[in-house]
DRENMAR-430143 format. One record per residue (C-alpha): chain; z, x, y; residue in three letters; residue number from 1. Coordinates in Angstrom, 1 decimal. Each point is the difference from the previous one (the first is absolute). Example, Ala and Ser with C-alpha at 12.3 -4.5 7.8 and 13.67 -1.06 7.14 Angstrom:
<sites>
SITE   ch        w        u        v    aa     i
SITE    A      7.8     12.3     -4.5   ALA     1
SITE    A     -0.7      1.4      3.4   SER     2
</sites>
This chain:
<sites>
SITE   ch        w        u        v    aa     i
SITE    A      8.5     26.0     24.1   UNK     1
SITE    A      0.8     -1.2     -3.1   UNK     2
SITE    A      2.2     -2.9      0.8   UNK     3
SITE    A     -2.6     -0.9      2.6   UNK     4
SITE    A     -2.6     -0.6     -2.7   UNK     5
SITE    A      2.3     -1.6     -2.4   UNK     6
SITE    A      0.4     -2.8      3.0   UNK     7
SITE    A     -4.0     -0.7     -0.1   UNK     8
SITE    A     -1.0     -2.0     -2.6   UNK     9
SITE    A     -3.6      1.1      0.7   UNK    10
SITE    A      0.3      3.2     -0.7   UNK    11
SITE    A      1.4     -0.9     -3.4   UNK    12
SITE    A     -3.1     -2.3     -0.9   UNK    13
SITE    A     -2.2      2.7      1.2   UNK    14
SITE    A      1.9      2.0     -2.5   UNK    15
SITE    A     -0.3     -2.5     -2.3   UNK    16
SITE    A     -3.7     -0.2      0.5   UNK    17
SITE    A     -0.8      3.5     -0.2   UNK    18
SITE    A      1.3     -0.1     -3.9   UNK    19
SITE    A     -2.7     -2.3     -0.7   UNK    20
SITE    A     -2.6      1.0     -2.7   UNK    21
SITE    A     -2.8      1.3      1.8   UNK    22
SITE    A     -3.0     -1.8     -2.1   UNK    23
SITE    A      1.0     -3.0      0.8   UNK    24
SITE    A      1.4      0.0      3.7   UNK    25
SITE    A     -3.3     -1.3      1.4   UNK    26
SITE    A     -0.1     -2.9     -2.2   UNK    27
SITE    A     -0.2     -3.6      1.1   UNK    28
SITE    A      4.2     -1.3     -0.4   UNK    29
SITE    A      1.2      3.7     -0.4   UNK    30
SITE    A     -0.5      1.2      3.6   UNK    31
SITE    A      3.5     -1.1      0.5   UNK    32
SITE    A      2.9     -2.6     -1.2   UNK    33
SITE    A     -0.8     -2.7      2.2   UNK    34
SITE    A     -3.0     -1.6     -1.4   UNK    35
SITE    A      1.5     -0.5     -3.7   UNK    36
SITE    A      3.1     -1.2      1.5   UNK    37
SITE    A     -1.2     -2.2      2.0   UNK    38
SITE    A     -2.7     -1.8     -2.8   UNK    39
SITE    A      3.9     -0.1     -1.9   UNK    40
SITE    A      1.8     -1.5      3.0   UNK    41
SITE    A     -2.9     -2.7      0.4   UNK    42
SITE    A     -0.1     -1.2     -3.2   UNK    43
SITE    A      4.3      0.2     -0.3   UNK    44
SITE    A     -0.4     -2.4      3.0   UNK    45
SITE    A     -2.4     -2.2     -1.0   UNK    46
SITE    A      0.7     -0.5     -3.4   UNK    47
SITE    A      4.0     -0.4      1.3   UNK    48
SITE    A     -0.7     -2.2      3.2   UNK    49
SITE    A     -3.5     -0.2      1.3   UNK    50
SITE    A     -1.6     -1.4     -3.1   UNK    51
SITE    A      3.1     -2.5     -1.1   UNK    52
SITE    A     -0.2     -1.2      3.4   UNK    53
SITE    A     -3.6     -0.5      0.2   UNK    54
SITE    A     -0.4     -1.9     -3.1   UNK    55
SITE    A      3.1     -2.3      0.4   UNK    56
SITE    A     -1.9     -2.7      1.2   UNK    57
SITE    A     -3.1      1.0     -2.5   UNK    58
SITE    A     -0.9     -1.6     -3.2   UNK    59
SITE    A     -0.1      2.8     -2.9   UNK    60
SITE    A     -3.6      1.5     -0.5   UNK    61
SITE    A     -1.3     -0.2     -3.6   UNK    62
SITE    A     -1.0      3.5     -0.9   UNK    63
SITE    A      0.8      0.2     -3.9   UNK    64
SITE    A     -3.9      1.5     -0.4   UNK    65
SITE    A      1.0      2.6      2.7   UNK    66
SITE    A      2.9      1.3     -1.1   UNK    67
SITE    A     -1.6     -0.1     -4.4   UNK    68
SITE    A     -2.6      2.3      1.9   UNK    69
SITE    A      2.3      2.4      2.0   UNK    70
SITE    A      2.3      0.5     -3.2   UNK    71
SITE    A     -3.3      0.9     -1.9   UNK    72
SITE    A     -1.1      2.3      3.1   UNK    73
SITE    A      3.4      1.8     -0.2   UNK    74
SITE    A      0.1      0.6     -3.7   UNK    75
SITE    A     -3.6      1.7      0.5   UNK    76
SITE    A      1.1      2.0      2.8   UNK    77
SITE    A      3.5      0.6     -1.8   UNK    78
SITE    A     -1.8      1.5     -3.1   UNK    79
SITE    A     -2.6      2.0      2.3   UNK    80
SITE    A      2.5      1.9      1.7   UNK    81
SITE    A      2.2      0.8     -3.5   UNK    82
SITE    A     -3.0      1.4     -1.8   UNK    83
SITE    A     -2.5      1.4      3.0   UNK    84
SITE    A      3.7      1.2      1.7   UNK    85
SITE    A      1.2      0.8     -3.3   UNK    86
SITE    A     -2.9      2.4     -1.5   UNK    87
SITE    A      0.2      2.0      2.5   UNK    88
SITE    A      3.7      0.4     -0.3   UNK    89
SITE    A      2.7     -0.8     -2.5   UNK    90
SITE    A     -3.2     -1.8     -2.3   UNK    91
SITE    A     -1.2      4.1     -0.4   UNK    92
SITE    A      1.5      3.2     -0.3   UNK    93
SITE    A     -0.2      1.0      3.9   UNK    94
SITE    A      3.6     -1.6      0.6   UNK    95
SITE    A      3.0      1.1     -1.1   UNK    96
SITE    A      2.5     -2.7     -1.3   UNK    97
SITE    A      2.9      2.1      1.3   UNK    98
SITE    A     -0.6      1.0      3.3   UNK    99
SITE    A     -3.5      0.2      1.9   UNK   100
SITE    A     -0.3      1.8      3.1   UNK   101
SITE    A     -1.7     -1.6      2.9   UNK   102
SITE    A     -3.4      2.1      0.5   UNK   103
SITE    A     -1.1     -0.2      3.5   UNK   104
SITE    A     -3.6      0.9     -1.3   UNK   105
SITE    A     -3.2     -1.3      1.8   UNK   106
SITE    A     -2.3      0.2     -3.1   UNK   107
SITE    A     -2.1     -3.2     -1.0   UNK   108
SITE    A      2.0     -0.8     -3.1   UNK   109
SITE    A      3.4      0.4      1.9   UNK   110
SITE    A     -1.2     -2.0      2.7   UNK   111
SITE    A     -1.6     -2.7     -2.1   UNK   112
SITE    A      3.8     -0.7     -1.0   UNK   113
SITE    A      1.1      0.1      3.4   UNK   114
SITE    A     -2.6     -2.6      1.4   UNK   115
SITE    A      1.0     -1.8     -3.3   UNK   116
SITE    A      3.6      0.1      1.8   UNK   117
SITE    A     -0.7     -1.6      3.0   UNK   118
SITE    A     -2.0     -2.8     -1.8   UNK   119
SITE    A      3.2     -0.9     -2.0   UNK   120
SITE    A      1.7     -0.1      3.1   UNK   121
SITE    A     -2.7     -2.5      1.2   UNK   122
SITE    A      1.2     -2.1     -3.6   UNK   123
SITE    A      3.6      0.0      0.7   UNK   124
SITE    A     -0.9     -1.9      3.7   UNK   125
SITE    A     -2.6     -2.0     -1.9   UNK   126
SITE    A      3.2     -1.2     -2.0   UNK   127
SITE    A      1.4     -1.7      2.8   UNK   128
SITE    A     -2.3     -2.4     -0.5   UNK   129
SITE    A      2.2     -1.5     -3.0   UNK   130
SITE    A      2.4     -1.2      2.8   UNK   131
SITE    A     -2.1     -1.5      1.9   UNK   132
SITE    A     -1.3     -2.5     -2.6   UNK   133
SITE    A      3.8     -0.9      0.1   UNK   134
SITE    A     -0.5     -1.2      3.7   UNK   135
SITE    A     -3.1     -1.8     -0.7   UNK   136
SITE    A      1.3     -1.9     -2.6   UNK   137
SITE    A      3.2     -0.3      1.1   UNK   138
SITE    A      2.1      1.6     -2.3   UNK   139
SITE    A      2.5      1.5      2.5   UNK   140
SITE    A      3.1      0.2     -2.4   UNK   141
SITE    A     -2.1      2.3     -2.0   UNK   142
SITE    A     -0.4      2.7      2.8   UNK   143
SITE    A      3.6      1.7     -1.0   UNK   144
SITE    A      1.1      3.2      1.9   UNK   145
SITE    A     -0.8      1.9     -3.5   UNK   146
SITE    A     -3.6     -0.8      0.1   UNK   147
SITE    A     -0.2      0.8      3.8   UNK   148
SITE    A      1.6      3.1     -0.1   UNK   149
SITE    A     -1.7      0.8     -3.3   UNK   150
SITE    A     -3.3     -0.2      1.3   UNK   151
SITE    A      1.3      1.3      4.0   UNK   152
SITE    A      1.3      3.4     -1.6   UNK   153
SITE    A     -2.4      0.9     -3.2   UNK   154
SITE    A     -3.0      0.0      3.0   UNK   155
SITE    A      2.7      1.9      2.7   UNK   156
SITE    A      0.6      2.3     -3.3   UNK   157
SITE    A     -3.7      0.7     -0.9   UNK   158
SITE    A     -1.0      0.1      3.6   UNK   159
SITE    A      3.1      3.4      0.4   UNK   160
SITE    A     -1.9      1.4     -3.0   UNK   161
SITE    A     -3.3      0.0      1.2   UNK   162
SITE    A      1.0      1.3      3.1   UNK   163
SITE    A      2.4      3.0     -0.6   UNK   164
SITE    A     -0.9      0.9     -3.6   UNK   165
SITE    A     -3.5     -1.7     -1.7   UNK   166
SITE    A      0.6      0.3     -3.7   UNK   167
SITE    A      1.8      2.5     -2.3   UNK   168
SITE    A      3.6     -1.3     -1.4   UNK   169
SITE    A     -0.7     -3.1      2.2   UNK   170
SITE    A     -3.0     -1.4     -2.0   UNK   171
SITE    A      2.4     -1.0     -2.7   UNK   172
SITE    A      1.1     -3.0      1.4   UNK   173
SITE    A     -3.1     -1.7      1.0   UNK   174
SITE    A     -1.2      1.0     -3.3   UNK   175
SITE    A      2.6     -2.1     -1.8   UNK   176
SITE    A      0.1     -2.9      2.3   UNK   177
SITE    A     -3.8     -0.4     -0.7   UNK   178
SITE    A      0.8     -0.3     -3.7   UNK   179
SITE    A      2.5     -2.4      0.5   UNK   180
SITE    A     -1.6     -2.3      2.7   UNK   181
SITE    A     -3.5      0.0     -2.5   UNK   182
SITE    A      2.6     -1.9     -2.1   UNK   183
SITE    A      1.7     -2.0      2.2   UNK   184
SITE    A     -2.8     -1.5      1.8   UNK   185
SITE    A     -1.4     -1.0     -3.0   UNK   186
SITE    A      3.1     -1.7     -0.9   UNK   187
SITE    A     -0.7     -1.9      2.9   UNK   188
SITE    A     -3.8     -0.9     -0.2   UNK   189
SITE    A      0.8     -1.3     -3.0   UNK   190
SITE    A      3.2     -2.1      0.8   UNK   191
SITE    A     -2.5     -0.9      3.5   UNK   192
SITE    A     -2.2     -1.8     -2.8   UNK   193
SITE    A      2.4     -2.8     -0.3   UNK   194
SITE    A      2.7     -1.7     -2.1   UNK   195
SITE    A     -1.6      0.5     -3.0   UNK   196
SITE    A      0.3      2.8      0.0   UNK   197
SITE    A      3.9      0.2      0.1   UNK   198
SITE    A      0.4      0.8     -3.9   UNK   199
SITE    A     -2.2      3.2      0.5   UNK   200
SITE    A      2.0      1.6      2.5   UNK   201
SITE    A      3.6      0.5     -2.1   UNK   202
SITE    A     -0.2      3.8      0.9   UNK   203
SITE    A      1.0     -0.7      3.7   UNK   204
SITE    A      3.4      1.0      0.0   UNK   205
SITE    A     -1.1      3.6     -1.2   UNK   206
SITE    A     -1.7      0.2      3.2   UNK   207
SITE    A      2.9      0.5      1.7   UNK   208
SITE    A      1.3      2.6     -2.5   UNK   209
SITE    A     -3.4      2.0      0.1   UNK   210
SITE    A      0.1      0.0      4.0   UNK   211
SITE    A      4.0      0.7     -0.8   UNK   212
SITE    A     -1.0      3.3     -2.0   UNK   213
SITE    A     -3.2      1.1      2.0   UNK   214
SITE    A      3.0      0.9      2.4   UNK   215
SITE    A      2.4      2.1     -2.1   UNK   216
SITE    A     -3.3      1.4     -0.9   UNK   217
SITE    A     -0.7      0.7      3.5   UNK   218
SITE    A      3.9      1.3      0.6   UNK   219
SITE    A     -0.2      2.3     -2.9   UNK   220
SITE    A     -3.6      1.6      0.9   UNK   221
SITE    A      1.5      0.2      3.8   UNK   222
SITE    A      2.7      2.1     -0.7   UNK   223
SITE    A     -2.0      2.5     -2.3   UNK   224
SITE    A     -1.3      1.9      2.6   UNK   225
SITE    A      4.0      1.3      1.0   UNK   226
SITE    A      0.3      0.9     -3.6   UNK   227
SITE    A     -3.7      1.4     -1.0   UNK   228
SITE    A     -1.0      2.5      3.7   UNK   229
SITE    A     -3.6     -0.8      1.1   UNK   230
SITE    A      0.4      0.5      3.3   UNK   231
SITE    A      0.1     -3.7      0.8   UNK   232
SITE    A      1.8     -1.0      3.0   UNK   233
SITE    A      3.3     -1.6     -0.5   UNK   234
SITE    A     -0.3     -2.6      2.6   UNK   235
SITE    A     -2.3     -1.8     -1.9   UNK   236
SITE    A      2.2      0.3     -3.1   UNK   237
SITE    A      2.3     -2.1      2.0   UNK   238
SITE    A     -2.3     -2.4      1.3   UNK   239
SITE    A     -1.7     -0.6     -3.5   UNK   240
SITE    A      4.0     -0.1     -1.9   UNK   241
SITE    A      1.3     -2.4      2.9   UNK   242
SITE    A     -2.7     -2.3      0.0   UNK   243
SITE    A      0.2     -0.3     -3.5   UNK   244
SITE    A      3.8     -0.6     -0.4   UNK   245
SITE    A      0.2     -2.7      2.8   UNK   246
SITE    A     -2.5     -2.3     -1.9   UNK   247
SITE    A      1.5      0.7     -3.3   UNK   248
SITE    A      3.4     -0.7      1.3   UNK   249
SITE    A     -2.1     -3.3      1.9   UNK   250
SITE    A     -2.2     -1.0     -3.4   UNK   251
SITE    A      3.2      0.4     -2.3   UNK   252
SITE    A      2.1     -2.3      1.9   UNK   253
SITE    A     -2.6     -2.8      0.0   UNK   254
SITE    A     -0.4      0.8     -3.7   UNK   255
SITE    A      3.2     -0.9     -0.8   UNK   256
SITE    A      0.1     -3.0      2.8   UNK   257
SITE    A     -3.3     -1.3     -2.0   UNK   258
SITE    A      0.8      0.6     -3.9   UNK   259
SITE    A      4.2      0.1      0.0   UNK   260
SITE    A      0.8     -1.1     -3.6   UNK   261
SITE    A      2.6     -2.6      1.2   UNK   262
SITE    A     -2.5     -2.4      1.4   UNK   263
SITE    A      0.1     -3.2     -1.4   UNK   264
SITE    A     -2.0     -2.0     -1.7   UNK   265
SITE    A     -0.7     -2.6      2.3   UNK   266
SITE    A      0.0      2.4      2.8   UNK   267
SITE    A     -2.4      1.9     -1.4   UNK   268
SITE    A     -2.4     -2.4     -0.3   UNK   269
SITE    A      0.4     -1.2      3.6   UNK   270
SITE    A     -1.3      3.8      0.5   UNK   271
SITE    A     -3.0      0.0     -2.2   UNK   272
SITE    A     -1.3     -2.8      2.8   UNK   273
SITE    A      0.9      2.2      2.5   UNK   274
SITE    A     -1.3      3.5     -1.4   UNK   275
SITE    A      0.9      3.0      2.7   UNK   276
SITE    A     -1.9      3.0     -0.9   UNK   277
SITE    A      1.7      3.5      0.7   UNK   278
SITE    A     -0.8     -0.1      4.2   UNK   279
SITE    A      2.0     -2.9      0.1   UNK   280
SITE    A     -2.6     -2.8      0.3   UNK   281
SITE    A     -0.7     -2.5     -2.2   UNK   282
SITE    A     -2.4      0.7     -3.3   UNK   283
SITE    A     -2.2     -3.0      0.1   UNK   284
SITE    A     -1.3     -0.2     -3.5   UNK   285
SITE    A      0.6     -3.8      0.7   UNK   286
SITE    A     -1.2     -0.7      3.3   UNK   287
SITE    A     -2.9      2.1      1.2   UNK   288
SITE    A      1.0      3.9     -0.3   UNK   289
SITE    A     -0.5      2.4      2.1   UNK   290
SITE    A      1.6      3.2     -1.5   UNK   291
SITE    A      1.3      3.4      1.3   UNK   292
SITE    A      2.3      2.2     -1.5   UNK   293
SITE    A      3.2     -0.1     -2.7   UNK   294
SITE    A      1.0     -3.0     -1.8   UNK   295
SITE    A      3.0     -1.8     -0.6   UNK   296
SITE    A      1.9     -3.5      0.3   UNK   297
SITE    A      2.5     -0.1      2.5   UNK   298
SITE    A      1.9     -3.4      1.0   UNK   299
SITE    A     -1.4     -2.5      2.0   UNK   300
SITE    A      1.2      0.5      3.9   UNK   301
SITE    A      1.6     -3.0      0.9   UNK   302
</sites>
């Protein structure tokens, strides 16, 4: 019996299923897998091959005042979600620092945080849309596998979360990437403003280091839970510990791609005119920015 089920991969999703947390089973993109990864696969294809394709023949669209807006839009959003998300967890004394079970309550305040869950979720697929300004203006070189698999797995990531285990020990991370991306989008509303304002934005190399720390931040509060017992589950330890150590290991080596002490000169230069930010696509505080995540100057691809 048993090696018959371990042949039927159904039975293992229904398995699967059947861990899911019950408050939120119903809910529109939790039912199952399928809808979040396909929203992911769609926008991996289009932003990859479907949208490079379609615009080859295309003339760039102008939409500077689009994107000044959207960065302002995510800043707001950005700063809702730290203090609303964060005042009713590690903002007040209800959450633990150390380790913070997952309560599978259904009372209003509880479920307020929940809901307030699934909306972040909604914020991380809203991000997508940073990528597809790329296509419309044409900036395919700036779409780098670190920016698409940034923004493909912090949504798959949230979207596990919500589904098997709605806050407790996982609210941390959403809680610190809110207070980072309040500061990086305004980074980039402001460098969106225009070359003048180029001797503002000095700072932008310690974006990358402050996304580089909100991860060993992230490790270090992952692993507490193995160390401090609150009865939260261990897969998620190693979810929350793996995610963060793949884009430390991915941030650190474009950190030192992008700032290396033995760049020259002249070579440096030639990088400030072709500014990559910290996903790998250019930093355009010269030529119409659109801006997303870490900074950094990495060497022009040839």
């Amino acid at each position: 019996m048993l090696s018959q089920y371990l042949k039927q991969p159904v039975y293992w999703y229904d398995w699967m299923m059947s861990k899911g947390d019950p408050r939120t089973s119903d809910w529109p993109l939790l039912g199952s897998p399928f809808p979040i990864l396909s929203i992911i696969a769609s926008y991996v294809y289009f932003v990859k091959v479907l949208g490079p394709v379609w615009m080859k023949n295309k003339k760039p669209y102008s939409i500077g005042r689009v994107v000044i807006v959207y960065n302002i839009i995510q800043v707001i959003l950005s700063a809702f979600f730290f203090f609303y998300g964060g005042s009713m967890t590690y903002l007040s004394t209800k959450y633990n620092w150390l380790c913070q079970p997952i309560s599978y309550a259904t009372d209003p305040e509880t479920m307020t945080l929940v809901n307030l869950g699934w909306y972040y979720l909604l914020l991380k697929i809203f991000e997508f849309t940073d990528t597809i300004f790329f296509i419309l203006r044409k900036k395919f070189t700036h779409i780098s596998a670190l920016h698409v698999v940034h923004h493909s797995s912090v949504a798959w990531g949230i979207w596990i979360g919500m589904k098997f285990g709605a806050g407790g020990h996982n609210a941390f991370f959403p809680f610190i990437n809110c207070f980072v991306h309040m500061i990086m989008y305004a980074y980039y509303c402001l460098a969106a403003l225009g070359p003048h304002m180029k001797p503002y934005l000095w700072w932008k190399k310690y974006l990358t280091i402050m996304q580089m720390v909100q991860f060993v931040v992230a490790f270090i509060h992952g692993v507490l839970p193995l160390y401090f017992d609150c009865d939260f589950p261990p897969g998620f330890v190693y979810i929350i510990i793996g995610h963060a150590a793949l884009f430390l290991v991915m941030f650190f080596n474009f950190y030192k791609k992008a700032y290396r002490k033995d760049v020259s000169e002249k070579t440096r230069a030639e990088e400030e005119s072709n500014c990559y930010d910290g996903q790998g696509r250019v930093d355009e505080n010269l030529v119409n920015f659109n801006g997303f995540h870490e900074n950094g100057n990495v060497h022009k691809r040839r």
